[in-house]
N, C-alpha and C positions, 0 to 999 in steps of 0.2 A: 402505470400512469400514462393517460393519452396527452399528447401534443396540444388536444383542445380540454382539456379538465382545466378547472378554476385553477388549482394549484400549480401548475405547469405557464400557467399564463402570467400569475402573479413572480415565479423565478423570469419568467421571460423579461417582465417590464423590468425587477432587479436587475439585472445584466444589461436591461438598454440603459439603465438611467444613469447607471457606474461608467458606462465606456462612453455617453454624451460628454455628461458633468467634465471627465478628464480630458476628454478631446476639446470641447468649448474651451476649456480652462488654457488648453497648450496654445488654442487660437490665438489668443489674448495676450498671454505672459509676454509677449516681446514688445509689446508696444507699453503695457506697465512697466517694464527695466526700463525704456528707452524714456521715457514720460518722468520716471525717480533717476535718469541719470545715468546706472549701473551698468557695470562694466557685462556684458554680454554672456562672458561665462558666468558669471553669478548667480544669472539669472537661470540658465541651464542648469546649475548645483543646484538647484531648487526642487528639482527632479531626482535627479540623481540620488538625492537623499531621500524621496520616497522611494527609488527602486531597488534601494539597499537593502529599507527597512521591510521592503515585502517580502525581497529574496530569502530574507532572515528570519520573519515571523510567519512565513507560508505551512514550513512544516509541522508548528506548534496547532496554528486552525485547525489543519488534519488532524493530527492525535485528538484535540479537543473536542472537533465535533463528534467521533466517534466515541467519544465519553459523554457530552452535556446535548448531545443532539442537535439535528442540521438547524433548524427553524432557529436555535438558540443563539448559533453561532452566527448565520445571516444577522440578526439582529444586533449582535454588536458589529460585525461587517458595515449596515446600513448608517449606521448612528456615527461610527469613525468616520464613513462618506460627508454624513451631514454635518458636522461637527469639522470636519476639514474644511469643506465649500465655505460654509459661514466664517471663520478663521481665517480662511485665505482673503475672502470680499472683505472684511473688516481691515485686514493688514492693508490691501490697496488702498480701500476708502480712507485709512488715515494718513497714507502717504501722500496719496493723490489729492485731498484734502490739505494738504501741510500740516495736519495734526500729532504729527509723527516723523522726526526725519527720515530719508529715504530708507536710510542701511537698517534703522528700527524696523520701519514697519515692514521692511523685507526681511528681518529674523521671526517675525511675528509671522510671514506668508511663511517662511521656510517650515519651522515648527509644523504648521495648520498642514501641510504637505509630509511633516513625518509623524504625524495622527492618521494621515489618511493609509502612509506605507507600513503600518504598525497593524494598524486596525481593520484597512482595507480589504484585504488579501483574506477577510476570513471570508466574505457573503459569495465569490465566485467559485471558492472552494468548498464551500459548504454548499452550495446550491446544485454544485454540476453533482455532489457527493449524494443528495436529496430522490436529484431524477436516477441515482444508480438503485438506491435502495429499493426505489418503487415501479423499477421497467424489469421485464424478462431480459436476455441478451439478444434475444433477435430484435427486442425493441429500442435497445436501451443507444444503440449508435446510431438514430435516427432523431429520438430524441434531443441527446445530448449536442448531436450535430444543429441541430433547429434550437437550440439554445445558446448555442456559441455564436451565430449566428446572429441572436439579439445583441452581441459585444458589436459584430461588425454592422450592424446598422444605426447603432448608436455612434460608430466612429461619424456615420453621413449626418445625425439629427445634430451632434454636436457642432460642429464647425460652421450648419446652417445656422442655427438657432441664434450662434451667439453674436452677430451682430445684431438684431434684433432687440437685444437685449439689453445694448450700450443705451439706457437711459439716461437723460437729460441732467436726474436727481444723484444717480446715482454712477454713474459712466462708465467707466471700464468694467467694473469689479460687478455689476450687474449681473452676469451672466452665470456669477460664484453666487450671489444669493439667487436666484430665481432656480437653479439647480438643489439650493441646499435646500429648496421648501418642495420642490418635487419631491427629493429624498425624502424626507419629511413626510408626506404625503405617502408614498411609497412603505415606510417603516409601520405606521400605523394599519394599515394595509395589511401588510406581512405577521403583525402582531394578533391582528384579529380575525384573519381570512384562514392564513393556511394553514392548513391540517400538520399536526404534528405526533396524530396517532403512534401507538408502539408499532415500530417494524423493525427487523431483522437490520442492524447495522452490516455492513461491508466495512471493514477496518477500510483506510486509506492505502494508498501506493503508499505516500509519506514517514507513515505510522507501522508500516513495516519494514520486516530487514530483509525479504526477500530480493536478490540481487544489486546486494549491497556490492559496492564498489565497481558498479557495473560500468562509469566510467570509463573506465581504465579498458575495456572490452574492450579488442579488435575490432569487435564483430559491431561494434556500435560509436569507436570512437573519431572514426572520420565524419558519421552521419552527425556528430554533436558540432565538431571542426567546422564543417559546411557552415551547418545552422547558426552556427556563434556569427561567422563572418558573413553573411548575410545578413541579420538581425540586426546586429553591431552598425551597418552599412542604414540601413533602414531608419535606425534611430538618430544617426546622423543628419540623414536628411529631414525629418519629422524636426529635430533640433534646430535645423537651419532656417526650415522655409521660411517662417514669420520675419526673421530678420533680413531673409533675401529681399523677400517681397515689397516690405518696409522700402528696404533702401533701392529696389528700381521702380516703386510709384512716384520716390523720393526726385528722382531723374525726372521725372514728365511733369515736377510739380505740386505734387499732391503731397501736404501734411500729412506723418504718420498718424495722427489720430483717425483721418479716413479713409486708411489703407485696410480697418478691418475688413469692409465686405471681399477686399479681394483676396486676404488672408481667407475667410471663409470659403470661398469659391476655389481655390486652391487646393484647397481640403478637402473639398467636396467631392471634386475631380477624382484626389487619390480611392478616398474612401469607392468612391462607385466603381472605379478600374477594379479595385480589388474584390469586389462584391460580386463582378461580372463574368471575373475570373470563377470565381470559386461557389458563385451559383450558379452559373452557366456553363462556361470553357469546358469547365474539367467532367462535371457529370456528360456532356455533350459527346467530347472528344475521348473522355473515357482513360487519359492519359496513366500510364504507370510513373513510380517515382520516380527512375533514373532521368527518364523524358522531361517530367515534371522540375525535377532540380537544375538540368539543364539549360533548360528553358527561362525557366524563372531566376538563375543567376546570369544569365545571357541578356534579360530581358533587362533588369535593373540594373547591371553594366551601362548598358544602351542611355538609360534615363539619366545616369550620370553622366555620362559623358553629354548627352544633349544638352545638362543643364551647364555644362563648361562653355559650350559654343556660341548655346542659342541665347540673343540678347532679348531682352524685352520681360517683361510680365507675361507674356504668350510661351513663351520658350522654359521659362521656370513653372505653367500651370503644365504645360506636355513634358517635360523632364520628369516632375514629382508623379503624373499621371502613368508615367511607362517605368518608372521604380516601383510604383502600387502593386501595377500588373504582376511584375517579376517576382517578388515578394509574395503577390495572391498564387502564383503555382508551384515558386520556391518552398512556401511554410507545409503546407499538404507531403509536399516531396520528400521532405527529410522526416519529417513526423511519419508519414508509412509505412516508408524504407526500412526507419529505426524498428519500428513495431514488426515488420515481417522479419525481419534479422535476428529475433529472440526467440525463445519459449513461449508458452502460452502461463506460464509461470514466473514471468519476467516483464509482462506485460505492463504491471503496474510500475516497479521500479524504471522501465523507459520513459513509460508517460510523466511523472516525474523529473526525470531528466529532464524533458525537452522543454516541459512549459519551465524548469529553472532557467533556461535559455532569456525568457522576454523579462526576468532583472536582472540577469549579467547585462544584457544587453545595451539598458538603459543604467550603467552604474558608471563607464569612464566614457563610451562613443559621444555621446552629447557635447560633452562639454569639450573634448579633444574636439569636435567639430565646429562648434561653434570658438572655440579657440584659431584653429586655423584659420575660419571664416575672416576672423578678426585681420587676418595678416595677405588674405588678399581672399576674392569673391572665390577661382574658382579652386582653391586649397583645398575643402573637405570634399569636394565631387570628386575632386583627382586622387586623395587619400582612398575614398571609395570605391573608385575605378579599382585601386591597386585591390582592393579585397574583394572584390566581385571578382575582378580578373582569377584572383588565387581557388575562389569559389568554382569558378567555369573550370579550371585546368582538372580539380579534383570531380568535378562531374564528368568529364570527358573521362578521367585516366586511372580512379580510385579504386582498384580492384574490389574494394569492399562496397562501393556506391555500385560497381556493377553487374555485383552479385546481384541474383534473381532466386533468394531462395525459395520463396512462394510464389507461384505465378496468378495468387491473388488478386482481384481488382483493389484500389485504392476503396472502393465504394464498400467494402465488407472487411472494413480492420476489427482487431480484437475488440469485446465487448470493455475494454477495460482502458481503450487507447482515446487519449482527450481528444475532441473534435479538432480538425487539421488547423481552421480558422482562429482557434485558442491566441488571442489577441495578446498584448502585455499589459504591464499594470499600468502606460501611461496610454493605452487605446493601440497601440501600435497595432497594423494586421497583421 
């Protein structure tokens, strides 16, 4: 399969429209709690329970698509996506309508978020599963790279998109329908476009028992250690910004209702640090992982503690911007690392691993974050500090982080190891 064939292009737009739709959505969610009322962490549990319900139904997709076939499986993936968006904009429009008291219509958005985490998780697993089927191995981590890749550019359309969105008729909750009929658009598409000729399946990592318990590895379990605390850090912040932001436009004046475009432009910020990173930086600078994990939990150190100090709306879009960063050469670095540190028979059971990483991640950090938030502004940066800190020490001092058992480039991992950029279920980089 080339990079430019129909079918390749049409997984491509899947993968933009799922990491937009989630990222626009995450824009927003803070200024609907704050509009019905609700209490901050609630609004974060909202997530949370989609990141539970993907860590949980991730590895059923696997097994399944390699039973009912990839195209089969995207298509209920796409339909959970649209059947969420639409669920979620309906629960706000009846809240925010008064159609619905708040705590309703926010069990209504909750649900429509555990359709997406039940059902979602199958179109990015069946699709990266698609381009394995149909690439050689020299091609296949080129491709799958340029398609993980549509995740993080959808992180930048999403957060632009959706102030755009906040229609007049329709206001907040606009940016969940206008996502759910792209979806829409998208599924029909996939239904009728892409080839789902007979090919040779490749069972899943998931779906097999090869290096079963690999956890528990030496050889692999500080490289999870790092990643968890990094991630964990990450989602915090993603968790925080909208309500930061809210409440220092709030300082200068401005009603949270027209605090979205700077929530948007905040995001934007992160999403392009991390883009810049990891289209640029790393192929340029050519970095290995230990340098890479270094750096990158050094980097997002930095960005929290800046967002502790630095006052203003300027000081929180450059904090969330140099946590991106850090995050964009962090994720590459421990995903590598992990990948050079096994077999070439164990390859899949890591990759596994690591993408289980982005819904632990997003399952207690959020709302622990936005909990602290709650009890004073700079609590979850300073919480963050303290895991980044623990992050860097093991970078510096991890015998197993600085082992170099392949002296490998990062640019030639195993044909079997997910692209570095493998974003999370709620857009995270």
């Amino acid at each position: 399969m080339s990079p430019t064939s129909p079918a390749f292009v049409i997984l491509f737009v899947v993968s933009l429209i799922a990491a937009a739709g989630n990222m626009g959505l995450q824009s927003v969610l803070p200024n609907i709690g704050r509009a019905f009322g609700l209490a901050d962490t609630l609004v974060a549990a909202a997530f949370a329970i989609s990141a539970l319900m993907w860590t949980v139904a991730s590895p059923f997709w696997a097994r399944l698509s390699d039973r009912a076939g990839r195209k089969n499986v995207i298509l209920i993936g796409l339909t959970g996506f649209v059947v969420s968006m639409a669920g979620f904009g309906l629960g706000a429009t009846f809240g925010l309508e008064g159609w619905l008291a708040p705590i309703t219509a926010f069990v209504l958005m909750a649900v429509a978020r555990t359709v997406y985490g039940v059902l979602g998780s199958a179109a990015p697993i069946a699709s990266q599963a698609y381009v394995a089927d149909r690439t050689s191995p020299g091609q296949r981590t080129q491709a799958m790279s340029l398609l993980a890749s549509a995740q993080g550019l959808g992180t930048v359309v999403g957060p632009v998109l959706s102030p755009f969105l906040v229609l007049p008729i329709v206001g907040l909750a606009g940016p969940m329908y206008a996502f759910a009929l792209i979806g829409l658009i998208v599924l029909l598409v996939v239904w009728k476009k892409l080839p789902s000729g007979d090919v040779a399946r490749r069972p899943t990592a998931r779906g097999s028992d090869a290096g079963k318990g690999l956890w528990r590895d030496p050889r692999v379990r500080d490289f999870l250690l790092y990643g968890l605390l990094v991630t964990s850090a990450q989602a915090v912040n993603i968790a925080v910004l909208g309500f930061h932001i809210i409440d220092e436009m709030a300082e200068t004046g401005l009603p949270a209702g027209q605090a979205q475009a700077f929530i948007g432009v905040a995001m934007f910020a992160g999403a392009a640090a991390t883009l810049m990173v990891q289209w640029g930086l790393i192929p340029l600078l050519k970095m290995q992982p230990l340098a890479l994990m270094r750096w990158g939990a050094g980097l997002a150190l930095a960005g929290n503690l800046l967002s502790m100090v630095a006052p203003g709306y300027f000081g929180v879009v450059v904090g969330y911007a140099a946590v991106s960063m850090g995050v964009g050469f962090a994720r590459p670095g421990f995903t590598a690392g992990s990948s050079l540190a096994v077999g070439p028979h164990e390859q899949g059971a890591v990759a596994g691993l690591m993408m289980s990483l982005a819904g632990l991640s997003f399952l207690v950090p959020p709302v622990a974050g936005v909990a602290l938030y709650g009890l004073g502004e700079a609590a979850p940066f300073g919480a963050n500090a303290l895991l980044l800190a623990a992050a860097t020490v093991m970078a510096l001092f991890s015998a197993t982080l600085r082992r170099d058992p392949n002296p490998l480039s990062i640019d030639t991992p195993s044909p079997e190891t997910p692209p570095a950029s493998q974003p999370g279920p709620e857009g995270g980089r």
